[in-house]
N, C-alpha and C positions, 0 to 999 in steps of 0.2 A: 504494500500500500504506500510506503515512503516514498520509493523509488519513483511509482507515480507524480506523483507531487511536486517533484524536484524536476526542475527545467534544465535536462541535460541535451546537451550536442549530437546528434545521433552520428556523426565522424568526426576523428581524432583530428585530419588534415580536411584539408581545402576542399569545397562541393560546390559543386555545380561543373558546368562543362570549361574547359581552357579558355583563357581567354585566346584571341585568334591569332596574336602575335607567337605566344607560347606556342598555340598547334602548330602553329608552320617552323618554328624555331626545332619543335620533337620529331617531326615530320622531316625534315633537313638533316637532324643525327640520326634518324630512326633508321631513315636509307641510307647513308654513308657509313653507319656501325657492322661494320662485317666482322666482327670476332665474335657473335654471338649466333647462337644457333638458330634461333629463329625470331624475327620480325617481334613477335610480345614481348618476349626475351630482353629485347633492349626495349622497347618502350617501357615497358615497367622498370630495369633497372635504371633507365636514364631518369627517369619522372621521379624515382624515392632517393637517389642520388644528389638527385639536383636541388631537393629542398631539404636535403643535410648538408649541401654545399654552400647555400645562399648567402650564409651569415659573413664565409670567405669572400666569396664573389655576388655581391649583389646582379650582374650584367646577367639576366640567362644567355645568351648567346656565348660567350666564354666560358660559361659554367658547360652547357652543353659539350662545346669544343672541347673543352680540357673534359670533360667526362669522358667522352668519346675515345681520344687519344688515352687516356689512361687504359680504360678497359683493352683496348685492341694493345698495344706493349705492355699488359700486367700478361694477360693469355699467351703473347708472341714466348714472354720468357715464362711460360707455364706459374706463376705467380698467380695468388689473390688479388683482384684490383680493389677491394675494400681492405688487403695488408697495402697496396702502393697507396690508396688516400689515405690512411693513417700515417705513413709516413711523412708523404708528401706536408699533412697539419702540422707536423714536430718538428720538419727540419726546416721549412718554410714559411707554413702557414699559407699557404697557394701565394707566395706574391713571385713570379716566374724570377724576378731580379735581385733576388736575394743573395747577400753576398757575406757567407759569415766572416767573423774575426780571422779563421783560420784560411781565409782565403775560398772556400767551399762557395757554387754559385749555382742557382736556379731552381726551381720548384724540389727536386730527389736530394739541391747540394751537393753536386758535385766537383770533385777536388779536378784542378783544369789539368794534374797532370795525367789523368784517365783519356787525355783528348790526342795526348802521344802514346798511349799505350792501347787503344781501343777506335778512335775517332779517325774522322778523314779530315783532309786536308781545310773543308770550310765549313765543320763543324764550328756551335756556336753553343756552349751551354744553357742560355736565356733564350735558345729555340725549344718548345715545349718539347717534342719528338722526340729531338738528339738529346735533350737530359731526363727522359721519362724511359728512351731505350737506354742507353748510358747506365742509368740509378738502376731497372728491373733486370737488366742483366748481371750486375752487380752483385745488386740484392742476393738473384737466386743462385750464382755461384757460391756466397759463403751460406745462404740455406742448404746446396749440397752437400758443401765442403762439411758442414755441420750436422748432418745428417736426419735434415729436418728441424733441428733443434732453433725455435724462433727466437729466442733470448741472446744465444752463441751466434746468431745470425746476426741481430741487430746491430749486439756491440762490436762483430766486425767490419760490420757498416759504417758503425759510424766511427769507428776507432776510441771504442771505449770497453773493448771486450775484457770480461771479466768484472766489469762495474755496471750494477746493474739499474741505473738509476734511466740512463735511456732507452735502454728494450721495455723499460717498466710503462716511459711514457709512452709509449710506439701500442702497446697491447692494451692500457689503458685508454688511449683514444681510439681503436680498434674496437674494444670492446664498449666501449660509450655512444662514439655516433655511426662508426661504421660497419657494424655486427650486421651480417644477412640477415632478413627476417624473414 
């Protein structure tokens, strides 16, 4: 009988239909998203992606774009892309031109000497691509070298292995906004 009474929301996000800007924005990744198996597939993971992105990227049209491109190079290096946008929040915080203390740049952070050991000649780290394939290539070699182990993975990612204070944030924002549901 309470429950009645109480003037609840009958959904947790957004209702009604997109506005038309958006459909054609989803409709634009929806076709260009080829790492996903089928057509729903990315529509839905682009749509529940994109409003745990917002708070980063107000813009949808770059929220879409940088979703897009994550997913298709999280898949290319057989990687989670909900492990590459937890990263991407911790070492970045999505701003593509990020330039740590240690010299480290771009959405994954990556160290520019990865661009003579991996990279082509007009590679550019603050190109989304070259530092999203860069970073998940990366990433998943010390995931193997580690043998799955995602703790041992991070901190040789990010060169703090054996301290556990950055795999901690990497799995915590993992598990806060970007857990599958």
């Amino acid at each position: 009988m309470l429950a009645a009474t109480l003037a609840l929301p009958a959904h947790a996000g957004p209702t009604g239909e997109p506005e038309p800007e958006l459909r054609a924005l989803l409709a634009k990744n929806i076709g260009a998203a080829d790492s996903f198996e089928h057509r729903f597939d990315a529509e839905v993971w682009l749509l529940d992606m994109s409003g745990r992105l917002q708070r980063f990227m107000p813009d949808a049209a770059q929220r879409l774009e940088l979703l897009r491109l994550v997913h298709s190079e999280s898949r290319r290096a057989k990687l989670a892309p909900e492990l590459v946008l937890a990263v991407i929040e911790v070492e970045s915080g999505f701003n593509r031109y990020a330039v740590s203390s240690a010299g480290a740049q771009g959405l994954m952070q990556i160290m520019p000497f990865w661009l003579k050991e991996i990279g082509k000649p007009d590679d550019n780290l603050f190109h989304a691509r070259t530092n999203l394939r860069m970073g998940c290539t990366i990433l998943k070699f010390y995931l193997d070298k580690e043998r799955g182990n995602l703790v041992g993975a991070l901190g040789r990612y990010n060169g703090s292995y054996g301290k556990p204070d950055y795999p901690m944030l990497v799995v915590n924002a993992l598990n806060r906004r970007w857990y599958r549901s």
